[in-house]
C-alpha positions in Angstrom: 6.8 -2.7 -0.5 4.5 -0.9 0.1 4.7 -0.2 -0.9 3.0 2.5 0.0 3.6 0.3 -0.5 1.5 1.6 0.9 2.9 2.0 1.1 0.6 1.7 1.3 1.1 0.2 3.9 -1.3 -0.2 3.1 -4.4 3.1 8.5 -4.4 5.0 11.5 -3.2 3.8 15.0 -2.5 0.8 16.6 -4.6 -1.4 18.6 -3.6 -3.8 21.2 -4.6 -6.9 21.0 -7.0 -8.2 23.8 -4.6 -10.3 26.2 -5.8 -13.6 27.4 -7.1 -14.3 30.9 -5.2 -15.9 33.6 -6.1 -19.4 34.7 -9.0 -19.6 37.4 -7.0 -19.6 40.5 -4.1 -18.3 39.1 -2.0 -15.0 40.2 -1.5 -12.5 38.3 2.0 -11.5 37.7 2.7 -7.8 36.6 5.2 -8.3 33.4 9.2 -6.8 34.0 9.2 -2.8 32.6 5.5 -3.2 32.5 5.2 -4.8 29.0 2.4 -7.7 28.5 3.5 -10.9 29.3 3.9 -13.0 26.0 1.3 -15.3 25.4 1.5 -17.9 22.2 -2.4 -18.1 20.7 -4.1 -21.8 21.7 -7.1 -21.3 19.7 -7.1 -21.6 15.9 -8.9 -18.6 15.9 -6.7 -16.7 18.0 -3.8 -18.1 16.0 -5.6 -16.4 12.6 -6.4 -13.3 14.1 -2.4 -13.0 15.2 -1.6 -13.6 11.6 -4.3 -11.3 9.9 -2.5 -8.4 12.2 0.9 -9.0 11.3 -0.6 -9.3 7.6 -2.8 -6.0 8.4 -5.2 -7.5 5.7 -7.5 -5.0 5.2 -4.7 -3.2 3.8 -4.7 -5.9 1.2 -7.4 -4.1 -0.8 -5.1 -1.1 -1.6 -3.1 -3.4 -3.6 -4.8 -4.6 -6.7 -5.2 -1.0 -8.1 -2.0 -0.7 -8.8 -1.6 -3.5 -11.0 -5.4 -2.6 -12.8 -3.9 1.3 -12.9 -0.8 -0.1 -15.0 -3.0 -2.3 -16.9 -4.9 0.6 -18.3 -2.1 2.8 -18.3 -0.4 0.5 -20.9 -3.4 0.8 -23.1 -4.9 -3.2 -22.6 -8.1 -4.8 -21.0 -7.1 -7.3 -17.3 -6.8 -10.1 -18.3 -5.5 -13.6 -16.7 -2.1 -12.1 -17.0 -3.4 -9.4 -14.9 -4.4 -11.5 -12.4 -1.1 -13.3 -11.8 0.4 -10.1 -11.2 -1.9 -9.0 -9.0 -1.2 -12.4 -6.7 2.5 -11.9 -7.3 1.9 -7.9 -6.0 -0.2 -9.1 -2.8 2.5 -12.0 -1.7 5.1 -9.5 -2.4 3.3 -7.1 -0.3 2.5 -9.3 2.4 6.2 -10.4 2.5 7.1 -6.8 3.3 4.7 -6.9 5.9 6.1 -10.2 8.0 9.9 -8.9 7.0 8.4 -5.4 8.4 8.0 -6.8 11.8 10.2 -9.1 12.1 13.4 -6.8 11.8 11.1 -4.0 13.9 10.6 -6.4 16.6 12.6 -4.6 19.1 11.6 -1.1 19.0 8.0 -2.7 19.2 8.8 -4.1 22.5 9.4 -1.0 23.8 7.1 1.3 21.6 4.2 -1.4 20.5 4.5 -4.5 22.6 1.2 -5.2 21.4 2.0 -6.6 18.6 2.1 -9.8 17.2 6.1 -10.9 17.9 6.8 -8.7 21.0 3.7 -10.1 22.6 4.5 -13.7 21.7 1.7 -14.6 20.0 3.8 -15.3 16.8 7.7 -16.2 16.5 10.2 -14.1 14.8 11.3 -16.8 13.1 7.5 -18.2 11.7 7.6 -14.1 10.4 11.0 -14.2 8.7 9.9 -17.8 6.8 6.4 -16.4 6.0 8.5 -13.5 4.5 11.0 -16.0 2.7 7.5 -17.8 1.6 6.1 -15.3 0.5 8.3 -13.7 -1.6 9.1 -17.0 -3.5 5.8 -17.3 -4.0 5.3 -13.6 -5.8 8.2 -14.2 -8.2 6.9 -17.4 -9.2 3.7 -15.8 -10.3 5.4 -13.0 -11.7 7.3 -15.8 -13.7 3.7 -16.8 -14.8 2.8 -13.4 -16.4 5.9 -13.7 -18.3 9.5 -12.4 -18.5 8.7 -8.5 -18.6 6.7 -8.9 -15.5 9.2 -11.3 -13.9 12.2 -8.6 -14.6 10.1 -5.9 -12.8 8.7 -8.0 -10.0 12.1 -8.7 -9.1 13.5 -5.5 -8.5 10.6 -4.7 -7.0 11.2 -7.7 -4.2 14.4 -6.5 -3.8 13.0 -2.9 -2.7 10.9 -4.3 -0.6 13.8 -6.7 1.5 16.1 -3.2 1.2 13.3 -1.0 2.8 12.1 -3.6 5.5 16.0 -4.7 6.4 17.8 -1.3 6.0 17.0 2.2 4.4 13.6 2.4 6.6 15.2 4.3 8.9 17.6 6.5 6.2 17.0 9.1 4.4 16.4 7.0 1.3 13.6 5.5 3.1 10.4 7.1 1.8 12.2 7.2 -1.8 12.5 3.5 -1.5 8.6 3.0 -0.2 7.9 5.2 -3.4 9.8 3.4 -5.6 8.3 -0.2 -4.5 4.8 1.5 -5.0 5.5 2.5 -8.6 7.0 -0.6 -9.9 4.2 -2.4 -8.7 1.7 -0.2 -10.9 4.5 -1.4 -13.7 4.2 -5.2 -12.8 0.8 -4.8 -14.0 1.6 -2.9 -17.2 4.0 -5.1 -17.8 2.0 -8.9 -17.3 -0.8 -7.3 -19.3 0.7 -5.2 -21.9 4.2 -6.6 -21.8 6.3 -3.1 -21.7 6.3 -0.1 -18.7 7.0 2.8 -21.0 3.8 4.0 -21.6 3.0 3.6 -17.5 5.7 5.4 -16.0 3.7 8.9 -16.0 1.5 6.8 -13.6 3.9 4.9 -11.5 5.6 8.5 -10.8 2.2 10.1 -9.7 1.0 7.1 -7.6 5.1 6.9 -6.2 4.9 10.6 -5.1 1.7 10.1 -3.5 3.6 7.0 -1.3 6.8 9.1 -0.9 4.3 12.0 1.2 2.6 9.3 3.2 5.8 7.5 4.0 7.0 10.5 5.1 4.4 11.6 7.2 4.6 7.7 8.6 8.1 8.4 10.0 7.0 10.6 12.9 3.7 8.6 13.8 4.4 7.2 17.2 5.9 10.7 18.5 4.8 13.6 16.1 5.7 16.9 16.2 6.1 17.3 12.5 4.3 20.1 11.1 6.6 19.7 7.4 5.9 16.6 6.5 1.9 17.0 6.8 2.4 19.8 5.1 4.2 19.0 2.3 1.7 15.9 2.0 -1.1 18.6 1.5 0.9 20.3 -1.2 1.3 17.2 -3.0 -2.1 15.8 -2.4 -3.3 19.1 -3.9 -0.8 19.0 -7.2 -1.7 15.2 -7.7 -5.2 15.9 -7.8 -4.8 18.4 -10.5 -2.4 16.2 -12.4 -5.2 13.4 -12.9 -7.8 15.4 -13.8 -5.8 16.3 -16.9 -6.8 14.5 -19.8 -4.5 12.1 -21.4 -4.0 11.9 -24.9 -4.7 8.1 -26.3 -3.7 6.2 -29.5 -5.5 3.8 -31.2 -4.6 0.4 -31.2 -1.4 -0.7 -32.7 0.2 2.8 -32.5 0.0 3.3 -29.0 4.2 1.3 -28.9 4.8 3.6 -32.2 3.3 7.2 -32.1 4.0 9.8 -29.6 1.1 12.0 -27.9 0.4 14.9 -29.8 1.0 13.3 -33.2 -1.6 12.4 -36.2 -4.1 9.5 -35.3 -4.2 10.4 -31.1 -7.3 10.4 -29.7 -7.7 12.5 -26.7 -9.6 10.2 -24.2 -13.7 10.3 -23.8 -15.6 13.2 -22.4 -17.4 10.4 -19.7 -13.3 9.1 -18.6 -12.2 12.4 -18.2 -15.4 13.8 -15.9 -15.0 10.3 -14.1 -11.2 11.3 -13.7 -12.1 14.5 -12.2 -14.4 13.3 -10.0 -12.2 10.3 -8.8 -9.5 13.0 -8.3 -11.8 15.3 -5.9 -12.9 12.2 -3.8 -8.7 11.6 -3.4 -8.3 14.6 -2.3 -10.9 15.0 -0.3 -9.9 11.4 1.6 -6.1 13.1 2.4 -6.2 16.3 2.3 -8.1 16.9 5.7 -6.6 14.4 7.9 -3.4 16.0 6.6 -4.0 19.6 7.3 -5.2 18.2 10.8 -1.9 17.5 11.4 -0.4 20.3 10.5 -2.2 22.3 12.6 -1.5 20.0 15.2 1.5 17.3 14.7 0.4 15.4 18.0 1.0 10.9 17.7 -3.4 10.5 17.5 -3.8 13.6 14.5 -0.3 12.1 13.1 -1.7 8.3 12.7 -4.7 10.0 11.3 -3.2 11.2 8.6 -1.3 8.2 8.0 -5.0 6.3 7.4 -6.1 9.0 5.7 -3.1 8.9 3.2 -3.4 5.0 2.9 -7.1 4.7 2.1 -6.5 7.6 -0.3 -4.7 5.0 -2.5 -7.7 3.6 -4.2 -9.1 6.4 -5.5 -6.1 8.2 -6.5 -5.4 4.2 -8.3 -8.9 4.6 -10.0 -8.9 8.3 -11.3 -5.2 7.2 -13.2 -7.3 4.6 -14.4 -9.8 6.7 -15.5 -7.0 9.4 -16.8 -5.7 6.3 -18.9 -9.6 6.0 -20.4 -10.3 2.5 -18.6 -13.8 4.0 -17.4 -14.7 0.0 -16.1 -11.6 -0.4 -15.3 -11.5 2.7 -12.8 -14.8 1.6 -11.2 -13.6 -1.8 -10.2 -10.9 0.2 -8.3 -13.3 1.6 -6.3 -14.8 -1.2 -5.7 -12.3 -2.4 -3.7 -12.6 0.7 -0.9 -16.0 -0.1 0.7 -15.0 -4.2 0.6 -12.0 -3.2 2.4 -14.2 -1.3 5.5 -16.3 -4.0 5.4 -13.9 -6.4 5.9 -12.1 -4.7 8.1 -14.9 -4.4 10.3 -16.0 -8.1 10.2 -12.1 -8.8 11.2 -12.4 -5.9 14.1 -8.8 -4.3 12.9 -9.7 -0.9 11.6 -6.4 0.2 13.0 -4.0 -1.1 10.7 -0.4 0.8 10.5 1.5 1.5 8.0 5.4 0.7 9.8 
């Protein structure tokens, strides 16, 4: 996943971890091709810190909207139900992560030996179990929502093993990131609500927002892509016009039975509707600029950029379909989650997180 799934996957560039110092008395030895010499973490600490960067945890915090976005999409409060699907989206989501790296680990030997497997400071094969792991363990809460959350979280997994093991690098690859994105928006509809129908208008407007990013992701490490920024502005701009629209609402116990437009719809409050809008501006504002950057200049730095720009745009394009659906405190915990993310992700020193 990614999902964006983000994804999202989930910032910006990379950054190299620190290497260790040599041995008092020791030689330094320069490293064959002039890549860093592998070094396996002896510190607890150091051990963590390798994990939490193959993780990229603070991308963590672009995943629980989804599920809260599907939630109110499907017309019903969070609930514990919720929650399950939201651990089931995060161990799915870190899964895609470890798998992530572990079948890029030789292109990053050449293009990011930084990293946690080409510099040694984790095996491939503690990444491909933690994957394995972690996956298991996201179906089995899926399981724990229920069946309809269970029957989406597993196609969802498989998207997620597909993207990681072989469309990344296809065509079908940003389609794939999308879709993983969308179904986990429907995950949550469906462990809270029990049925997707009513949140697939969302899942498709959060799954085109991943498609752009994912896109703009493919040409990070060489740029020179002035379409794909571009055509991440055009959607950026057409999203943010889509959820400002209001969405018409049905009372309880209709919403499975009416259609929108019918007798008995409500259209959603006045106060969900400004807070829609408003959500809406502050999405675009977050990716639109780092994105017409890029365009104007498609160099690796302005190209990563927009990459982080299009990832932290998540959360508020998660809240204002929240806010579109009339969840008004269900938008605002979304956004909650943005300054908890910088804030961890300063206190853990990676605000360079990448998306591939």
């Amino acid at each position: 996943m990614n999902r964006t799934v983000a994804t999202d996957r989930v910032t910006t560039a990379r950054e190299p971890g620190a290497p260790q110092a040599d041995a008092p008395g020791s030689r330094a030895t320069p490293p064959p091709s002039g890549r860093p010499e592998p070094r396996t973490p002896r510190t607890p600490s150091a051990r963590l810190g390798a994990w939490a960067e193959l993780l990229r945890l603070p991308a963590l915090f672009t995943v629980p909207g989804d599920a809260l976005a599907g939630a109110a999409a499907a017309g019903a409060r969070p609930g514990p139900r919720t929650l399950l699907a939201i651990g089931s989206s995060l161990c799915l989501y870190e899964a895609g992560m470890a798998l992530n790296d572990w079948a890029d680990r030789a292109e990053d030997a050449a293009e990011r030996p930084h990293r946690p497997l080409p510099s040694g400071r984790i095996r491939p094969a503690a990444a491909l179990t933690a994957a394995g792991v972690l996956t298991g363990a996201g179906l089995a809460l899926a399981a724990g929502a229920g069946r309809p959350a269970l029957a989406v979280a597993a196609p969802l997994a498989a998207t997620v093993w597909a993207y990681d093991l072989a469309l990344k690098r296809t065509p079908a690859g940003p389609a794939a990131m999308a879709a993983a994105r969308g179904l986990d928006l429907l995950l949550g509809a469906a462990a809270t609500g029990g049925g997707t129908r009513a949140a697939l208008p969302s899942a498709a407007l959060l799954g085109s927002h991943t498609l752009a990013v994912t896109a703009v992701s493919r040409r990070e490490t060489t740029g020179g892509s002035v379409l794909a920024p571009l055509a991440a502005l055009a959607t950026t701009g057409a999203l943010t016009g889509l959820v400002a629209r209001r969405r018409t609402r049905l009372p309880a116990g209709r919403r499975a039975a009416a259609a929108p437009g019918l007798s008995g719809s409500t259209p959603a409050p006045a106060v969900t509707d400004a807070l829609a809008a408003a959500l809406g501006a502050a999405y675009a504002a977050t990716a639109a600029r780092p994105y017409f950057h890029a365009a104007l200049n498609p160099s690796p730095p302005l190209t990563q950029r927009a990459v982080g720009g299009g990832i932290r745009a998540t959360i508020p394009l998660q809240a204002a379909l929240a806010a579109r659906s009339g969840a008004s405190a269900t938008s605002l915990l979304v956004v909650a989650l943005a300054p908890a993310g910088r804030r961890f992700a300063k206190r853990s020193a990676m605000r360079k997180v990448s998306i591939t």
